[in-house]
C-alpha positions as CSV (number, residue, x, y, z in Angstrom):
1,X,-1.0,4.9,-19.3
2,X,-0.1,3.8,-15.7
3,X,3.1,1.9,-15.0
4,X,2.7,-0.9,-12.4
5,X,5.3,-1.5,-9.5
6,X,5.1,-4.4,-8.1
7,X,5.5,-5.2,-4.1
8,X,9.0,-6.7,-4.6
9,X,10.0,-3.8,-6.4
10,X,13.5,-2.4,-5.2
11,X,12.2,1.1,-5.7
12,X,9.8,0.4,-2.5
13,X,11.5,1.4,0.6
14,X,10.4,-0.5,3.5
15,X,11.0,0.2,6.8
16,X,13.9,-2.0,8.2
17,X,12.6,-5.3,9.7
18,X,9.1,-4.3,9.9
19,X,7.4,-6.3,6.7
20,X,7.5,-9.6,5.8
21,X,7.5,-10.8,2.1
22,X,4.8,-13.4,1.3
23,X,1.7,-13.6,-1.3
24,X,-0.1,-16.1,-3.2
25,X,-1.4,-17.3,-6.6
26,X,-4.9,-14.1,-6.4
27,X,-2.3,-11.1,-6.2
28,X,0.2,-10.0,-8.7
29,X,3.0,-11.9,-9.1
30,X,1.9,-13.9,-6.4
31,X,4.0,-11.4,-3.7
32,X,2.8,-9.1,-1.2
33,X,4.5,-7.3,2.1
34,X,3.0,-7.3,5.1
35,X,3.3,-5.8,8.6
36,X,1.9,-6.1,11.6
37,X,3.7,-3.3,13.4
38,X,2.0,0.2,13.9
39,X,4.3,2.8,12.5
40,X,5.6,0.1,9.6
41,X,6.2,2.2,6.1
42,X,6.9,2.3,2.9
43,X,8.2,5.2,0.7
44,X,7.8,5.3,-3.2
45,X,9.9,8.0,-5.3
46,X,8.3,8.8,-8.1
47,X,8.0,10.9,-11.8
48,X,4.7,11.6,-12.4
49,X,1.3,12.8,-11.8
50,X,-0.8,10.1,-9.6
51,X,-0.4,7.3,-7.6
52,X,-2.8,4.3,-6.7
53,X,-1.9,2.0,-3.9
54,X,-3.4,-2.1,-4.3
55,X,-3.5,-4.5,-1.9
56,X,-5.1,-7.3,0.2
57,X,-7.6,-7.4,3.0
58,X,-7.5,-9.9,5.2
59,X,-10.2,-11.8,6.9
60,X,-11.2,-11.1,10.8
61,X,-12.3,-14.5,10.9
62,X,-14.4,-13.5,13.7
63,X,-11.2,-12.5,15.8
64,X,-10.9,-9.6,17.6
65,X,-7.8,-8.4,16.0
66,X,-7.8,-5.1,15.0
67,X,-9.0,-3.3,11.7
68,X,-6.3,-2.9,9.2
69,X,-6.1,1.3,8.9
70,X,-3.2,2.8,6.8
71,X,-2.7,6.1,6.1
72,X,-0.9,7.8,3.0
73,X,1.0,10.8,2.0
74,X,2.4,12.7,-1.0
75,X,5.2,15.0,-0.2
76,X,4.5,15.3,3.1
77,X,0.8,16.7,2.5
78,X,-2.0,15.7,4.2
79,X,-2.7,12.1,5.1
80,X,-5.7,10.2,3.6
81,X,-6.3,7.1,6.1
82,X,-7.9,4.1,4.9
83,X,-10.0,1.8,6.6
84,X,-11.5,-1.2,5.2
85,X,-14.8,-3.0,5.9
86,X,-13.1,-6.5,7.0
87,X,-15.2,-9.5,5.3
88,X,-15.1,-13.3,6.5
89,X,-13.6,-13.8,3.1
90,X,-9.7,-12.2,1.8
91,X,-10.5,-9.5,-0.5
92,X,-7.3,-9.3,-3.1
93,X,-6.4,-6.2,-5.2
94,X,-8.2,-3.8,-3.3
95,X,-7.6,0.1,-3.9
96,X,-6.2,1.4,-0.8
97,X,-5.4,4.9,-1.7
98,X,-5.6,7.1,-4.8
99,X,-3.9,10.7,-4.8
100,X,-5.5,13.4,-6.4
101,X,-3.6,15.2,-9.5
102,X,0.0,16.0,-8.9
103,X,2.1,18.8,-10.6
104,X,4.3,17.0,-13.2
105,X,7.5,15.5,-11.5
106,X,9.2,14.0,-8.7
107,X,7.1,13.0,-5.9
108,X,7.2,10.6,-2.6
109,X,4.4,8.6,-0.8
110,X,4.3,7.2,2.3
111,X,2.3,4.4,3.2
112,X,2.6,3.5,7.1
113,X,0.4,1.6,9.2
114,X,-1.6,2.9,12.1
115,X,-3.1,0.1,14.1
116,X,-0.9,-2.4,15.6
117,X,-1.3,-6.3,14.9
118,X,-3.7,-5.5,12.0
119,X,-1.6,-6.5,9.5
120,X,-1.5,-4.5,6.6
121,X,-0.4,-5.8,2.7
122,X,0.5,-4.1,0.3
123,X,0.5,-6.4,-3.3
124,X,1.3,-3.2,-6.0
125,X,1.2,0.2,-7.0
126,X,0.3,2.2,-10.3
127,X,1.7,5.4,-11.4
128,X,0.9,7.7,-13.9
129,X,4.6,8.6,-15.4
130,X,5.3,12.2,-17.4
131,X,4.6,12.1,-20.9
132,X,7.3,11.5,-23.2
């Protein structure tokens, strides 16, 4: 069964003084990261065979400020971007990315965000570890 890694998590790498911890009682552990920084990432080193990405959309609240696109990579592969429909509500524990079946063992995803002063949170991740 998948293992969940929470945002605060010292196995998440975060780029140095991009994200910002925060969160509240609707996501896990009530923590999340966030950045508002294009080019902000995250690395996650991992033993298994799949990884989901979870987190929370924020609300435009009519702003002009713009979409919150991420993009995501396995072993240096090729990047899946996501970019959600914004809603006047927050939208927690939202699947961002999902990686298609890995060989068995040690991989690394990158999360980094695309568009500046989007802001982009991530709340928690879930891996599917070897057997045994």
């Amino acid at each position: 069964s998948f293992v969940l890694v929470d945002d605060a998590d010292v196995r998440l790498k975060y780029s140095k003084g991009d994200w910002t911890p925060s969160g509240n009682s609707n996501e896990y552990n009530s923590t999340t990261h966030g950045t508002y920084n294009a080019g902000a990432t995250m690395s996650f080193v991992f033993n298994g065979t799949m990884v989901k990405v979870y987190g929370t959309i924020i609300s435009k609240d009519g702003s002009n400020a713009p979409d919150p696109i991420s993009t995501y990579t396995v072993d240096g592969g090729g990047s899946t971007t996501f970019a959600p429909v914004t809603l006047p509500q927050v939208q927690y524990r939202q699947l961002h990315f999902h990686s298609a079946d890995l060989q068995p063992g040690e991989h690394t995803l990158v999360m980094e965000s695309v568009a500046p002063d989007a802001g982009i949170w991530l709340d928690y991740l879930l891996y599917l570890p070897l057997a045994g």
